[in-house]
N, C-alpha and C positions, 0 to 999 in steps of 0.2 A: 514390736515383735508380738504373736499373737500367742495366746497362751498356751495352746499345743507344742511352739517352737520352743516357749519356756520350759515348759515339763520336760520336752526329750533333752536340754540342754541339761536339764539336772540331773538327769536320770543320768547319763555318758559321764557328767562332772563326779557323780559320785561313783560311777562302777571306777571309772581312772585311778579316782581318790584311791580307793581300797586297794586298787592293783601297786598304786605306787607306796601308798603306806604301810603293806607287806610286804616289799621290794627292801622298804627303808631298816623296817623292822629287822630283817634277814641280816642285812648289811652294819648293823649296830649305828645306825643314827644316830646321835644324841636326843632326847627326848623335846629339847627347845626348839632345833630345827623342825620337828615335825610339826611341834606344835604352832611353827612360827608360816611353815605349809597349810595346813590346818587353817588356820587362819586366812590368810593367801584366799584359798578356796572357798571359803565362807563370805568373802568380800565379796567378789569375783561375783556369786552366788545374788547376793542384794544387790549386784549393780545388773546382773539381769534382769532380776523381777520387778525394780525399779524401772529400767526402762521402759519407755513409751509412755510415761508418765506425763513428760513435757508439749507430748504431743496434743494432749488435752489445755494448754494454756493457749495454744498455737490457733485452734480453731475458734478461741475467745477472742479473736485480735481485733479489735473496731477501733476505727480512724479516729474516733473524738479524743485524744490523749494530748493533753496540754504540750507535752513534748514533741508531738510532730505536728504542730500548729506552727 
């Protein structure tokens, strides 16, 4: 993913956040569930900006490796 698509992915991820987290708020949530949301999101979050990461191993790949001999 390129970094432009990451930014707008967080930027959406958090207005959502906010809109559902004062939804939850309105509605008397328990405080665990949100924060267990909260959380959710935050993951969600580092496995975006993690990705594409592996695709830099991907481009190291050379054929001398004892295992595919």
């Amino acid at each position: 993913m390129e970094k432009t698509t990451k930014i707008i992915v967080t930027v959406v991820v958090v207005i959502v956040w906010m809109i559902i987290n004062g939804l939850m708020h309105n509605a008397g949530v328990p405080v665990i569930l949100k924060n267990a949301f909260a959380f959710v999101v935050i993951a969600g979050l580092i496995a975006v900006w993690k990705s594409g990461k592996k695709d830099d191993d991907s481009k190291n790949n050379n054929d001398s490796s004892i295992l595919q001999k």
